[in-house]
Steps between C-alpha positions, in 0.01 A plus 500: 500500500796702445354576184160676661443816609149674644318774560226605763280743385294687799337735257133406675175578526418787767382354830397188426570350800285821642683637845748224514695650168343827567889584609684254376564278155279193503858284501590686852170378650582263776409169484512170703628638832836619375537531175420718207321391134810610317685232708335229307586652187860548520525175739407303235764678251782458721380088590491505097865657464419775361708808633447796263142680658388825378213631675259796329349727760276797433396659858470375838838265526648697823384196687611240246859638477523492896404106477697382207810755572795345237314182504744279724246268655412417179885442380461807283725742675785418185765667303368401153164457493247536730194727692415783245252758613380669187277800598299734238640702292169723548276474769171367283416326226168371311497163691330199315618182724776394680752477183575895406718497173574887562660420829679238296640701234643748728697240651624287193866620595441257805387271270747514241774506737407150637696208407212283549332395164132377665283743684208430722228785590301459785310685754502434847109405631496125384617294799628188402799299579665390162801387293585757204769190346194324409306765320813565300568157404128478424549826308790358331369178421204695313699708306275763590599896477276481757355350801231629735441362855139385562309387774144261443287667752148329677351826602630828298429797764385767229514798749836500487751701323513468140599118386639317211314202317659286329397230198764218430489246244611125564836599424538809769459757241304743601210598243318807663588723831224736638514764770211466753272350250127579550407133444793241592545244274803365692629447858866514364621821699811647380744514795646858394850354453664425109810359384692592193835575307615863642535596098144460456416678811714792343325475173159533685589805687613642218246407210207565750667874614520592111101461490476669800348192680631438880334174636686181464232243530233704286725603228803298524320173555140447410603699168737275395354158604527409106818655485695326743502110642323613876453231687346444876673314776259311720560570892400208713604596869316716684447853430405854677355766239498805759316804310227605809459470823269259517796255331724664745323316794377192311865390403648618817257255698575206252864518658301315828508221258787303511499397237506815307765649745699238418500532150539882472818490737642164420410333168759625298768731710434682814358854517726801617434801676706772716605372791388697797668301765238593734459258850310221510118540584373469894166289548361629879334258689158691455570434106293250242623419134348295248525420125743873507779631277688669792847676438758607722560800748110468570384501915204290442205520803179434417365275202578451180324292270514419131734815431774641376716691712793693393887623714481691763091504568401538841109331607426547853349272784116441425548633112332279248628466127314262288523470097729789429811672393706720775793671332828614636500680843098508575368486887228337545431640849309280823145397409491614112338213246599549134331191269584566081656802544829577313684760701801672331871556692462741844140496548360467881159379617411611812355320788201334459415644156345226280578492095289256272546451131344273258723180386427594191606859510727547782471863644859662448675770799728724349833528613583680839131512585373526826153347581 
């Protein structure tokens, strides 16, 4: 994989993780006690071997930079290759999805200067744990300019951001790609991540910027399905499409399973994230946990139940927690009851109050809130 570079592109959607990216990029957005999305992203890179990164920004990355830094915990921190920040060369531009070719073109020096001859583009809210050697074998193998990452979906959850359909043929090609289709014809979701030859990239940007077109899946894809040999990789571990809130908490409790915690940590590499060497939690005798994601440098009380509790949270004796999310640094003060609430870093419930959501849309506390 010495061969392979990639790129993350954060150009996003405003707020579509509501007041959880209200301040920060949706790959900053902490997930699974103590780690961040992007960590999947470039964890599964580095497991890969791939060690050239560049990462588009556009706004919002203060908090991004301060977690990633030079990217040692992910074996990035190099002095050839590497963690590239690549911030705007403006501060807006006419956004269509994830894959912005004008953000591209400004940066083609990065590009160019690569030694890598492969590129893959990705963005950074599909959690999955997966090996990058097999999509370019499979990619290889196909002789395809290029290849498309697709998941087959049981339920497609169309209030979320705008999607990707895909058709494929018997032979992986793919015949027809849609954005957000009215009527879906297909539960082949596009997993916003493509491989292909850095030259063709190049040629994209550039034949695309001449007609003064700027989106890389509407105009340098889906217009040149006939032109080029596309073709759709078939994703069969588990996967995390995070574009609301509502998927937010759904995947977030599906790491209670197991077996689905297993798989997005283990399967195919571990996942890496800054290490905060923080001190171990401490369980009081007046404290109950069950079925609970629980990091460290927590002082743990009262009870927790089915939740997901990240460093340094503090839940005081006679607090209740049931079904939800408590980000870095909240207190949950003596006699409080929170049930399907997702509350962001620093907030503080005060004695006795009592917060319930639905389980189906989990009421969200802003950061540094006081209730």
């Amino acid at each position: 994989m010495k061969d392979v570079m990639a790129m993350v592109n954060l150009m996003e959607p405003e707020g579509i993780l509501k007041e959880i990216s209200h301040h920060r990029l949706v790959a900053a957005v902490p997930f699974g006690g103590r780690y961040r999305m992007i960590d999947f992203v470039l964890s599964n890179m580095v497991n890969s071997g791939i060690r050239n990164v560049g990462i588009i920004v556009q706004n919002k990355y203060r908090s991004l930079i301060d977690h990633l830094g030079r990217g040692k915990e992910w074996d990035l921190d190099r002095k050839r290759d590497g963690l590239f920040f690549l911030p705007p060369t403006q501060m807006r531009y006419p956004l269509g999805t994830r894959f912005d070719l004008r953000h591209f073109q400004h940066h083609l020096d990065y590009i160019n200067n690569s030694r890598q001859n492969y590129i893959i583009i990705t963005g950074s809210n599909m959690i999955c744990n997966l090996d990058y050697r097999d999509v370019i074998n499979f990619h290889r193998e196909q002789r395809a300019d290029i290849t498309l990452l697709y998941k087959e979906m049981d339920v497609i959850n169309e209030e979320s951001s705008p999607y990707a359909v895909i058709e494929t043929d018997q032979d992986y090609r793919v015949l027809d790609m849609e954005i957000s289709p009215d009527k879906i014809s297909s539960n082949k979701i596009s997993m916003e991540m493509c491989i292909m030859e850095k030259s063709l990239l190049i040629d994209l940007i550039n034949c695309c910027a001449s007609k003064g077109e700027c989106d890389l899946v509407r105009h340098g894809l889906i217009k040149n399905l006939n032109r080029y040999r596309i073709v759709g990789y078939p994703f069969k571990g588990y996967l995390a499409r995070i574009s609301s809130t509502r998927d937010y908490y759904t995947h977030s409790m599906n790491l209670l399973e197991p077996e689905i915690w297993q798989e997005l940590f283990f399967k195919h590499g571990y996942i890496y994230t800054k290490v905060k060497d923080g001190a171990p939690t401490k369980y009081l005798e007046s404290s109950c946990v069950q079925n609970s994601i629980v990091a460290n440098d927590c002082i743990i009380g009262g009870t927790v139940e089915n939740s997901i509790i990240f460093r340094g949270v503090r839940i005081s004796k006679g607090a209740h927690i049931k079904n939800s999310i408590v980000m870095q640094k909240c207190e949950i003060e003596e006699g409080a009851v929170i049930e399907n609430i997702i509350t962001d870093k620093k907030v503080i419930i005060s004695k006795g109050k009592k917060l319930i959501g639905d389980s189906k849309y989990p009421f969200v506390i802003a950061k540094e809130t006081v209730i």
